[in-house]
C-alpha positions, 0 to 999 in steps of 0.5 A, spaced: 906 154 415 901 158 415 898 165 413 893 168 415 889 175 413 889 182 418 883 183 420 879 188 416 877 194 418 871 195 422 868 202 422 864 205 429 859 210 429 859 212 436 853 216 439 851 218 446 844 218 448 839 223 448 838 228 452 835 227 461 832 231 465 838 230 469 843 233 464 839 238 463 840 239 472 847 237 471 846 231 475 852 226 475 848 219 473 852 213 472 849 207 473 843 211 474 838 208 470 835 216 468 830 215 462 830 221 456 825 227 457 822 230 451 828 234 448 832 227 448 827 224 444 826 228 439 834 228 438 834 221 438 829 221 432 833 226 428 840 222 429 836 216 426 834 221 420 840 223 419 843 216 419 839 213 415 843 214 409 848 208 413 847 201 413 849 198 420 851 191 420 849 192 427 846 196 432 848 196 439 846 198 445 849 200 453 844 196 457 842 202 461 834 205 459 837 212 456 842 210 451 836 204 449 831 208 447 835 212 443 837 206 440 831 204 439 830 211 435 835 208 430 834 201 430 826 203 428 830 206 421 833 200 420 828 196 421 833 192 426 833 189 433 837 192 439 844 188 442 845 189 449 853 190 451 853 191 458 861 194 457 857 200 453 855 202 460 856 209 463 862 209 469 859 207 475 860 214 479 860 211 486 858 217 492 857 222 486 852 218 482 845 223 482 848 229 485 852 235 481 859 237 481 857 242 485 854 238 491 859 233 490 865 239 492 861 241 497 859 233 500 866 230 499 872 235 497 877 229 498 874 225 493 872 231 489 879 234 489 880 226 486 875 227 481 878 235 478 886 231 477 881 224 473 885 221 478 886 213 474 885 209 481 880 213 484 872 210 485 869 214 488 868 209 494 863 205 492 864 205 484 869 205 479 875 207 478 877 211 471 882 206 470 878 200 470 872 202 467 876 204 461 879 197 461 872 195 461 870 199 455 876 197 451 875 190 452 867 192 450 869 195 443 875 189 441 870 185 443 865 188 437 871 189 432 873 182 433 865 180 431 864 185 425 871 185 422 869 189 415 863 191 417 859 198 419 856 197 425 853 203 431 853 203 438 849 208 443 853 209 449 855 216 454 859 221 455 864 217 460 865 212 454 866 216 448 871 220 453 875 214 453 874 212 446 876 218 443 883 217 448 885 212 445 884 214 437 887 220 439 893 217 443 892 223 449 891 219 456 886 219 461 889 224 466 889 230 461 883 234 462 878 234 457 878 239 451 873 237 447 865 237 447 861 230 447 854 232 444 848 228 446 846 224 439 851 226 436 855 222 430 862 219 432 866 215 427 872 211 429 875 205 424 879 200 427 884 197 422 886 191 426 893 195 428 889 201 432 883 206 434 883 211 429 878 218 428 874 219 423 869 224 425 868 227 431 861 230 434 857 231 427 850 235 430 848 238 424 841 234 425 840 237 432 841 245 430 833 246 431 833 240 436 837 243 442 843 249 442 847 245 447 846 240 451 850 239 457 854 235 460 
């Protein structure tokens, strides 16, 4: 019979996209594809810095245009190329996507009420109900441990995915309320061994103190 080896352990810098003008306006994005504004260049470019120290395997990318250009920031310090991993994509928000939380209570109280309780199977109508979209990220990320056993690899993606990322690490479900802040560049660890999801390092922002004070959502 044969034996073989565990797969070894991966490790995965997780980084949420500089900031919009539709963050700055608390405007729900989505799928929206929403370019970074001024502030979110520059945040891009001083994570690049500040990761520079690293040697990525890899970086990859959701596929929408804010999370490329950030990490286009870091493949330049890398001298890399940047790989497309549509699972990377933000949580499609269906009938909320460009408007506010604030509006959305006002326009759609039922879905909103939906949206507060992080109903798993609610989809906002037209868009993607919390449970599969964290499916889709969960596949997305096996499928990067899968093709960089034993190696460091970076990813650019969105609150939404870091949001289930963490979850899954920490063992806390999807319904719970979020308590923990999720920074625009910051740097987010996680190592998986084969066995599980396990944190490292959770919203490492030094790089940004005179970048911006904090980003919202």
């Amino acid at each position: 019979m044969h034996t073989f080896p565990k797969p070894t352990g991966t490790r995965i810098c997780i980084i949420r996209h500089g900031e919009t003008d539709w963050n700055v306006a608390k405007r729900i994005q989505g799928h929206t594809d929403v370019p970074l504004n001024e502030v979110g260049r520059a945040q891009a470019l001083a994570m690049a810095f500040n990761a520079a120290h690293q040697r990525f395997a890899a970086i990859y990318s959701s596929d929408l245009v804010r999370a490329i250009e950030t990490a286009q920031a870091l493949a330049q310090r890398e001298d890399q190329a940047v790989k497309l991993l549509p699972q990377l994509r933000e949580r499609h928000y269906g009938v909320f996507q460009g408007i506010t939380a604030e509006q959305g209570a006002a326009l759609h109280p039922a879905a909103y009420a939906h949206y507060v309780a992080r109903d798993p199977d609610y989809d906002f109508e037209t868009g993607e109900s919390l449970r599969r979209f964290a499916e889709r990220v969960a596949d997305g990320i096996d499928w990067l441990v899968r093709h960089h056993s034993g190696e460091t690899i970076a990813a650019v993606s969105h609150s939404g995915v870091l949001d289930v990322v963490y979850r899954r690490a920490t063992g806390r479900p999807l319904s719970t309320p979020r308590d923990f802040v999720i920074p625009n560049c910051a740097l987010n660890w996680f190592h998986f061994d084969g066995q599980g999801w396990h944190l490292e390092a959770w919203a490492d922002r030094h790089h940004l103190h005179e970048v911006l004070t904090e980003p919202p959502e």
